[in-house]
N, C-alpha and C positions, 0 to 999 in steps of 0.2 A: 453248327456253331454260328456261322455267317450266313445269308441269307443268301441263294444261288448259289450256294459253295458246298461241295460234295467233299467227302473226305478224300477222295480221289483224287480229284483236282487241285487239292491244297497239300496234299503229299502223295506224288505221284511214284517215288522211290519209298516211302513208307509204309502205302498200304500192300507191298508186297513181303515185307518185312513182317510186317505186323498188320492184322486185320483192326485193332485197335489202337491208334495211336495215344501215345500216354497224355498229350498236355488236352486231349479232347475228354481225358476222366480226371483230371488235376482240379480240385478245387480253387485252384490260382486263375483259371479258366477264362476269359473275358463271353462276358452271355450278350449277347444282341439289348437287350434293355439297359444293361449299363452303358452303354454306349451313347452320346450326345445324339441330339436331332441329326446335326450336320454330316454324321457318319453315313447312314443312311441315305443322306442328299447329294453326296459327295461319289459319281460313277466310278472314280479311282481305288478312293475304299468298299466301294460295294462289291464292284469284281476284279479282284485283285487278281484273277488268273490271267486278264485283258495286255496285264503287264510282266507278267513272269516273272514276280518275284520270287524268292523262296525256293526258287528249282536250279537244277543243271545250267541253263540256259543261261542264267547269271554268272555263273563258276562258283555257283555256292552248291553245298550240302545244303535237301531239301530237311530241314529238322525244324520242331517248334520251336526254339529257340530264334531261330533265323529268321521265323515266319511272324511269330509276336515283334521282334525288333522292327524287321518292316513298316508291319503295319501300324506298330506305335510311332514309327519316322513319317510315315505318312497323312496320318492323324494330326499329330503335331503340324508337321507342314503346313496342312490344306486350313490348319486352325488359324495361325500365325497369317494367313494370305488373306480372311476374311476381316471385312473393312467393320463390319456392322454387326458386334457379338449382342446377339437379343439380351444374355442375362446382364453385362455389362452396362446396357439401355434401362433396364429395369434398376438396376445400383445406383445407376445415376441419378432416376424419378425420384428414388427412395429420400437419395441423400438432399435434392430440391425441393423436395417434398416438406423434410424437419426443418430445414433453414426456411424457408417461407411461413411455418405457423409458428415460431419461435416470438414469444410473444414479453421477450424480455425487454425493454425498452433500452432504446439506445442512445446513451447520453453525446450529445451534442459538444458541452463545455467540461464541465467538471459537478458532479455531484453533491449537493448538500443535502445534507439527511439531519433531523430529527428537529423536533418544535421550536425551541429556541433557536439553532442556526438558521433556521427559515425564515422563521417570525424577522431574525435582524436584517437576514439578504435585505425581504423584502421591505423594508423598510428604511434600510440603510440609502439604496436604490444605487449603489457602488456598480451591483454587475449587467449585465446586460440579461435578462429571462428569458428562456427559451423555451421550458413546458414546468410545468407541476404535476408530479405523480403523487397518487391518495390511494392508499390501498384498500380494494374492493373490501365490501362487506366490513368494514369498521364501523362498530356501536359507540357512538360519543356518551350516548344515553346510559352505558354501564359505568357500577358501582364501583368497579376495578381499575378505572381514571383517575388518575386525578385531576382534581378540579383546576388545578394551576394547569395542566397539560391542555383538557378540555376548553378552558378558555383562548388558551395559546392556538390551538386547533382553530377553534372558531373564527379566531382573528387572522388566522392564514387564511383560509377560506376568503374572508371577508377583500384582505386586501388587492388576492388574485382576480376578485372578481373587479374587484376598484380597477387593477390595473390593465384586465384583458387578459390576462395571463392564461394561456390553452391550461385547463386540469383535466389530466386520463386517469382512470383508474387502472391499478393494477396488483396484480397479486401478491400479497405477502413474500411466498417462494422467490417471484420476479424481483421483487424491490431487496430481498435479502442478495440473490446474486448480483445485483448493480452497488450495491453498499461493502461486499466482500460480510455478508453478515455480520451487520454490525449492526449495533442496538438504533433504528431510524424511526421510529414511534409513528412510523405511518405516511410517514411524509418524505418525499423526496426531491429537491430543484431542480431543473438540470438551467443551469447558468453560465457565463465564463467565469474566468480565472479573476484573480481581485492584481489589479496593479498595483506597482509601487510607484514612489515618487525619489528620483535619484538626489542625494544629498553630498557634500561636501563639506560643511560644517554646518555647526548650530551659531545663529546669527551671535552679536555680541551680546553680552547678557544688560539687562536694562532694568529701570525702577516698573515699568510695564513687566515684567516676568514677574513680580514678587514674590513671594516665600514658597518654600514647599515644590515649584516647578522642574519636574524631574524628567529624563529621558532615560530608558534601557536600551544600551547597546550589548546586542548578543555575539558570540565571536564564536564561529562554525558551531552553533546548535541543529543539530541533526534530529533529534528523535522528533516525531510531529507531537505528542504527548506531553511532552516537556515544554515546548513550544506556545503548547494551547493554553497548559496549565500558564506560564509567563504570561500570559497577554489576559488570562481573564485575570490574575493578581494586580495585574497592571493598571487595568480598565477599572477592579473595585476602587484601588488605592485614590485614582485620579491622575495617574501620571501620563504625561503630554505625549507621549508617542514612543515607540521602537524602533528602532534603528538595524537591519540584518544586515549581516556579509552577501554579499551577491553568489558568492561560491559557499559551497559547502554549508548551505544551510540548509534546514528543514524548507518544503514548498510548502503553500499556503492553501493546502489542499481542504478538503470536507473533512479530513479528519481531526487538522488542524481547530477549524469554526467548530465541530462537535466537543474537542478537549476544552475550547475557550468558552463553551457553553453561547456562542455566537456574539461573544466579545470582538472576535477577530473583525467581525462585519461592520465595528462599529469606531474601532484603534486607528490612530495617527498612526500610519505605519511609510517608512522610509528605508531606502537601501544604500549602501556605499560598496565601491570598489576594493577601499581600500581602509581598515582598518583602524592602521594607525595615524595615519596622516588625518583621520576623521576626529581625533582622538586630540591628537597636538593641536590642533586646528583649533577646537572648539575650545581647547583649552587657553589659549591664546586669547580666545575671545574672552575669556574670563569664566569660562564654567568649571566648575570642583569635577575630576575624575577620580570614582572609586572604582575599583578592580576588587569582587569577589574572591579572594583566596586565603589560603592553607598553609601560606609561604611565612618563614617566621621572620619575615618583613613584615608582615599584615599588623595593623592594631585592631584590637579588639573594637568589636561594634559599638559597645558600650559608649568609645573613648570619641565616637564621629558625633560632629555638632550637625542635629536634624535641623530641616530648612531652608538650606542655601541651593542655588541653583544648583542641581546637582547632574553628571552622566553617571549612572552608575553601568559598569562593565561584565558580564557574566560570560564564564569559558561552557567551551562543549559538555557532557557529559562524563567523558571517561578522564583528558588530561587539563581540563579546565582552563586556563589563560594561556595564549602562547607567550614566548618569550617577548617577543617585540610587543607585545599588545600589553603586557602588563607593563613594559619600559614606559610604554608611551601615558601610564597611568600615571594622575600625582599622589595619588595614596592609595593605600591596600587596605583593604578592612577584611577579619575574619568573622564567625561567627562564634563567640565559648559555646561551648555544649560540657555535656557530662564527661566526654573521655580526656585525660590528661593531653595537654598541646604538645608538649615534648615527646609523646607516645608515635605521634605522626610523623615524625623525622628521625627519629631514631634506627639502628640501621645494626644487625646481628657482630657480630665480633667473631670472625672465621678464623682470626691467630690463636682465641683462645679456647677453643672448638665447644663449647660449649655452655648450657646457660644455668645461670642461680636461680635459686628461688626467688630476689627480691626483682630482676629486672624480666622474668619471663614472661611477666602477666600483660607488662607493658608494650613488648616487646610480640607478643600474641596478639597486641589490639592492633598493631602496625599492621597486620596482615587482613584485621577486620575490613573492610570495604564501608568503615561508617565515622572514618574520621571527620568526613564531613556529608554537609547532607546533599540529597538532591538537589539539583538547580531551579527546579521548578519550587521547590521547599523553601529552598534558601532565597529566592526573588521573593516570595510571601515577607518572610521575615525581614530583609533588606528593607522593604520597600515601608513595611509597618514602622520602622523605628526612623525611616531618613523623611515621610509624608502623612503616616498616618497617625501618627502621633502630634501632628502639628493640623492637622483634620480637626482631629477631636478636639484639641486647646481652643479651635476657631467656634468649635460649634455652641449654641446661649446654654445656659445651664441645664434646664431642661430635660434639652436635648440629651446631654451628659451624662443625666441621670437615668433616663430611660436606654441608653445604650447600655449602661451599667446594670441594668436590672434584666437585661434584655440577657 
């Protein structure tokens, strides 16, 4: 079984017993070649009769049982004492090995991916640049482009090189795990962050503001999506800047600039601390506050006179205005849609356990999730009827008519 080890030697009360010991025909058996290099290196486990384990000599019964525990005690042991395990050294080369050819690139600041938000970074010149990644082997020259893309490509190219800007190429695979695979059209920034500018109110309003000059303040928007969408409605409409809560909003991250379509890169953008004091504040100075809501305080959108200096307010996603932030508003405006208003605040009757035919239908939509629309939906619409409605009154006839035909 062991190498200098006689069955004798290794049970010297056994092989009187038994000329064949059982665990030396046990297919449990331990064979010399399973055994590690160090076994064989190691004089203690080589000749284990040196030390008289397994015998009388010990006050043990010489039996295999007694003989395998040993020498697995000693194994272990002699294992645990060496400083320098070779296959542990080889684990390790391995594991230094993949983290050194890893050829994913590592962003610096924060990432911006796809044609348009690059095209505005760069152009905006808001962030500080730190590399351009362009993913190898892209054909600008196929038919599968589009031409609005391809152009947009070009002129990233063009301004990185204006600006000095390092461009590495990199692989598709690599630029999908730096974007969390998300649609980057080949392009990716790596830039800082975009700062804000801390506010306290909106100056007093003046014959210099003139018509149509609006502000969005958003109050804990969280989704980046929602976000993006707000700021590129924003940006079409013309309106002067946005306003975030410093807590609990969405970051102004690359997902945000690819929602905005690289609007974000280009937006008056401003932070407060504090909500409502931003709100009474401004309001003071003489600017109109609308609050976005569902509350059957709200008047109907129809009923707001578009054009005056305006903040319009927009709540989170899921409970829309807080209490104190709609207080702090001087009007409330809804939006009509199709589903009955009273359908939204109406509320089950549990004394009279059950419902009619003429109030269940209504009373069904209460639970739909569509009494009112998205915020991002609803900023579109707000913004068309309180700025862009007074757009088009300014624009010459012409113009009028081709946006009409358009």
């Amino acid at each position: 079984m062991y190498t200098n080890i006689s069955k004798t030697q290794a049970f010297p009360l056994a092989a009187k017993i038994s000329s064949q010991p059982k665990c030396f025909a046990s297919p449990f058996a331990l064979k010399p070649q399973s055994l590690p290099l160090s076994f064989h290196q190691n004089p203690i486990l080589r000749n284990p009769t040196s030390h008289k384990f397994g015998t009388l000599e010990m006050g043990k019964l010489a039996n295999s049982h007694g003989l395998m525990l040993q020498i697995a005690r000693r194994y272990y042991s002699a294992r645990s004492a060496e400083k320098h395990l070779p296959w542990l050294e080889v684990a390790s080369e391995v594991k230094e090995e993949e983290a050194s050819e890893s050829t994913v690139p590592k962003i610096v600041g924060e990432g911006i991916y796809g044609v348009g938000p690059v095209l505005a970074a760069l152009s905006a010149g808001r962030r500080e640049m730190y590399a351009l990644y362009v993913q190898e082997g892209l054909d600008l020259s196929s038919n599968n482009r589009k031409k609005k893309d391809k152009k947009g490509f070009e002129r990233v190219l063009k301004l990185a090189e204006k600006l000095g800007l390092s461009v590495k190429e990199a692989s598709k695979h690599d630029l999908n795990m730096v974007v969390d695979n998300r649609p980057h059209q080949g392009l990716v920034l790596d830039a800082s962050p975009l700062e804000m500018v801390k506010i306290m109110e909106l100056d007093p309003v003046s014959i210099v503001e003139g018509k149509g000059s609006l502000w969005i303040a958003l109050d804990e928007v969280t989704d980046p999506q929602n976000l993006g969408a707000i700021i590129r409605s924003a940006y079409f409409f013309g309106a002067s800047g946005v306003v975030l809560c410093a807590k609990n909003s969405a970051p102004l991250s690359g997902v945000v600039s690819k929602a905005s379509a690289g609007s974000l890169e280009l937006m008056e953008l401003r932070y407060c601390k504090n909500m409502m004091q931003f709100l009474v504040s401004s309001a003071e100075n003489g600017w109109r506050v609308l609050g976005g809501s569902v509350s059957s305080k709200a008047i109907s959108l129809n009923e707001v006179v578009p054009g005056l200096p305006t903040i319009l307010v927009l709540g989170s996603e899921g409970t829309g205005l807080r209490p104190l932030v709609e207080r702090s508003c001087t009007q409330l405006v809804r939006i009509p849609g199709n589903i009955p208003f009273d359908s939204s605040n109406n509320e089950l009757d549990g004394e009279n356990g059950g419902l009619n035919s003429q109030s269940s239908g209504k009373e069904f939509l209460s639970f739909l999730a569509v009494e009112s629309l998205n915020v991002s939906v609803a900023a579109g619409v707000l913004l068309h009827h309180l700025i862009g409605k007074t757009l088009v009154d300014s624009l010459p006839e012409e113009h009028k008519q081709i946006d009409m035909s358009e």
